[in-house]
C-alpha angles and dihedrals in degrees: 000000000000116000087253098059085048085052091057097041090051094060108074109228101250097066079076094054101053119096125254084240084059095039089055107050088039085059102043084053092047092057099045085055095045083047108160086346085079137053132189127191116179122199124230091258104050125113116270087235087075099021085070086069101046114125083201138003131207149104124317104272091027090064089047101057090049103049081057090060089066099065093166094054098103098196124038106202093199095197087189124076142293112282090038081060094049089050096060094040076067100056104037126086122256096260091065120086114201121201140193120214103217119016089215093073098105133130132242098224106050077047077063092084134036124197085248091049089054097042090057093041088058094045097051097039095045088052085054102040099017120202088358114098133081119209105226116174128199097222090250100099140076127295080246095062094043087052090051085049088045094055106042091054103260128108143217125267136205123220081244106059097023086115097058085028093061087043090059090047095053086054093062100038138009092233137057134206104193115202133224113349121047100195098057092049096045089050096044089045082050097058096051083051098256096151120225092251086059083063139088140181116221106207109222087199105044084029082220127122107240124211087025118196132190102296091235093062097048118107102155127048097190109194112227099252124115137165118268097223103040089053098062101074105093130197091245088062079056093049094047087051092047092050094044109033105010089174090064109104113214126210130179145185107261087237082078107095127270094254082055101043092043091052099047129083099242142001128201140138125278087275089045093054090044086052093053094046088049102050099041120122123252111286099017115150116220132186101199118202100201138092118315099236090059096036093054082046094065091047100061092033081062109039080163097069135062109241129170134162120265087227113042100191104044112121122214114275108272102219082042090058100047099109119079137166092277089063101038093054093041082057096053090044096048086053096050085053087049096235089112108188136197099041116181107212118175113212110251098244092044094045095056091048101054089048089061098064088048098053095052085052087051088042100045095044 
């Protein structure tokens, strides 16, 4: 039995058939009896049905770093995805116990690249190009993948600092592997005026490096990972904007492609984008490459402006949206009764590990 089948099978059935009228004022009374004893951060992307009940939003670490500044907080309800989960369980104290509504909740990308996959990867590059890469994470990935980075010297990124953080990683070696997304490292690498041709993709499935170039002229090894949903604005969703309505400005996620980023107006992490939309002036029309939940957020948060999605018929991620109001509610009774499930404990090796190459993100910064 898969963990999704075991998510399904946790939930009792009549969670499901409660109405949203009596989910939501079983929740509202959960959390006035958990009090300070509970603590709820909600992610950008999550549906508005659980982002009502967030103490705090935010982006992944963000909300990490957060939820270990309530330290007396005893349970952490992530209402975000795995790794997000895991993230936090590495930053709170021991006393905390952070839990994930619906085990399901993952993300494709960070699924990109297993600890095996890495350690082959390494093995194989650093025969190739010896002493002379550097590890760097987006912290999209597992707490695995941010131990092996942790290990090995490197440190995580956000889409927010890459650029210094790739600064910083240039300063320690003359070569990168960027895990787990390739887009965000290639157009992070871009900006600083690494060229293309400076640039390589490893294949975690043939374990061979693509578009190979002379060893002495590559800087980034980009592992061949990428979001779902951020790939699916295209440039021709840019070219039909710019025919039809050429006064639209158009803004994306950096996970988006090259071909995508460099065509867009701006690019800019899921708090940069918020910030622009914030700040835009009266009338202004948007199309937004991002997730749909958030997307569909700003919309009705500025009713002043004109927003649509770059791509109109993208759908919300679908590990991004599993949980709903059933789970999230299961998850606040199970914790009254004190039987909390779906606890996300990180192992303690891998979990220092992983904090390392975190730290040196936070230090370095």
């Amino acid at each position: 039995m898969d963990i999704f089948e075991q998510a399904q099978m946790m939930l009792p059935a009549h969670y499901k058939q409660m109405s949203d009228e009596e989910l939501i004022a079983r929740a509202h009374k959960r959390k006035h009896e958990l009090g300070p004893d509970l603590f709820i951060p909600g992610h950008h992307y999550q549906k508005d049905e659980v982002i009502q009940f967030a103490d705090v939003t935010g982006d992944s670490l963000q909300l990490a770093k957060v939820s270990a500044t309530n330290p007396h907080a005893k349970y952490i309800v992530f209402c975000g995805v795995h790794f997000m989960a895991e993230t936090a369980d590495i930053l709170t104290n021991e006393d905390q116990t952070v839990i994930l509504p619906d085990m399901r909740a993952g993300c494709s990308m960070a699924d990109m690249a297993t600890r095996q996959q890495t350690e082959i990867a390494w093995a194989k590059l650093t025969e190739q190009f010896g002493d002379s890469i550097i590890p760097i994470t987006y912290v999209n990935s597992s707490a695995a993948i941010k131990a092996f980075v942790g290990r090995h010297g490197g440190a995580t990124v956000t889409s927010s600092n890459a650029k210094e953080m790739l600064q910083w990683a240039f300063a320690q070696k003359k070569r990168i592997l960027f895990l787990p997304d390739q887009h965000l490292g290639r157009n992070t690498a871009y900006q600083l005026g690494v060229n293309l041709e400076e640039m390589v993709v490893w294949n975690q499935q043939t374990e061979q490096l693509e578009n190979m170039h002379p060893t002495e002229e590559v800087k980034m090894i980009l592992w061949k990972g990428h979001c779902s949903v951020h790939e699916k604005f295209r440039l021709q969703h840019i070219e039909q904007i710019r025919k039809e309505e050429p006064d639209r400005r158009i803004i994306v996620h950096p996970e988006c492609t090259w071909e995508v980023t460099t065509a867009a107006d701006d690019a800019g992490s899921t708090k940069y984008i918020i910030e622009q939309i914030e700040a835009a002036p009266g009338g202004s029309k948007w199309a937004i490459g991002t997730e749909m939940n958030l997307v569909k957020r700003l919309m009705n948060n500025n009713p002043h402006l004109s927003i649509q999605s770059l791509n109109p018929d993208l759908c919300p991620c679908l590990t991004m949206n599993r949980i709903d109001l059933p789970h999230f509610v299961w998850t606040l009774d199970v914790i009254a009764s004190g039987t909390p499930q779906n606890v996300i404990r990180v192992e303690p090796d891998v979990a220092r590990e992983a904090q390392l190459a975190i730290e040196r993100m936070l230090l370095s910064l």
